[in-house]
N, C-alpha and C positions, 0 to 999 in steps of 0.2 A: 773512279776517284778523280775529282778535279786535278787539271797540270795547277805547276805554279804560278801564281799572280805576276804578272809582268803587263807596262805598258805598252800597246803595241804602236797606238798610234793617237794624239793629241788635235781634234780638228776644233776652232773656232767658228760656230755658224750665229745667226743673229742672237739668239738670247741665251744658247748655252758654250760653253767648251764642252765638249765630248771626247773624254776620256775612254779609247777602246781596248779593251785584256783581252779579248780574244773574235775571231774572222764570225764576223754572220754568218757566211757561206759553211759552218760545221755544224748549222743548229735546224733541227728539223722546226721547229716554233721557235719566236720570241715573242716576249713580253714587257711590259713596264706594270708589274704589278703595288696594289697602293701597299698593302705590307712591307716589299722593300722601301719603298718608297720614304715610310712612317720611319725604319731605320733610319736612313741616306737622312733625313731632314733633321736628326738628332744631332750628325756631327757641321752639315752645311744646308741650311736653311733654303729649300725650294728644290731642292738637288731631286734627279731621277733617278732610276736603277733600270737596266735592261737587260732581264733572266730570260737564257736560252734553255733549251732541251734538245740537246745533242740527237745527232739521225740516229736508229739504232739504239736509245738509251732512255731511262726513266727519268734521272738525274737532270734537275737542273742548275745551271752557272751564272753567274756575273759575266754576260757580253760585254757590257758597257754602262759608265755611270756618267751622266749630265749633272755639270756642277754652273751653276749662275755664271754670265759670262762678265760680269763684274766681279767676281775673286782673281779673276786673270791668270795664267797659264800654270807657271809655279804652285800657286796655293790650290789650284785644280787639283792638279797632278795627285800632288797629298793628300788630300783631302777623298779623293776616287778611290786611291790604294782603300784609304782606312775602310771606307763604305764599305770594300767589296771584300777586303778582309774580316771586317765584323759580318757581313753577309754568311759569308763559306766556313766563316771555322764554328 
């Protein structure tokens, strides 16, 4: 079962903020697949999504959601949670 959604860390690079919930380092894969993708772009337009699959497990997670770096930090933040809680529930 996925942990609970929480931000763990906010990095600013040239074209996105990246919004990260959970360590690369716990995921045997990751991905940016276009189905998340098609979600994320429903609530914040160009946004990414980056699904892990934990070492050990079938299950996969919301690592991290890329939101344009023109919404600016704040409306990221928000705008990540939603992504990645419509993602997982």
């Amino acid at each position: 079962m996925a942990d609970t959604l929480r931000v763990k860390s906010v990095e600013t690079t040239d074209e996105y903020i990246h919004v990260r919930f959970r360590d690369p380092d716990v995921f045997d894969t990751i991905r940016t697949p276009d189905w998340a993708a098609d979600i994320a772009r429903d609530i914040s337009n160009g946004a990414e999504v980056r699904t892990g699959k934990r070492i050990g497990s079938d299950e996969w997670e919301v690592q991290s959601v890329l939101i344009e770096k023109q919404a600016g930090t704040e409306k990221a933040r928000d705008e990540a949670k939603e992504i990645a809680q419509e993602i997982e529930s």
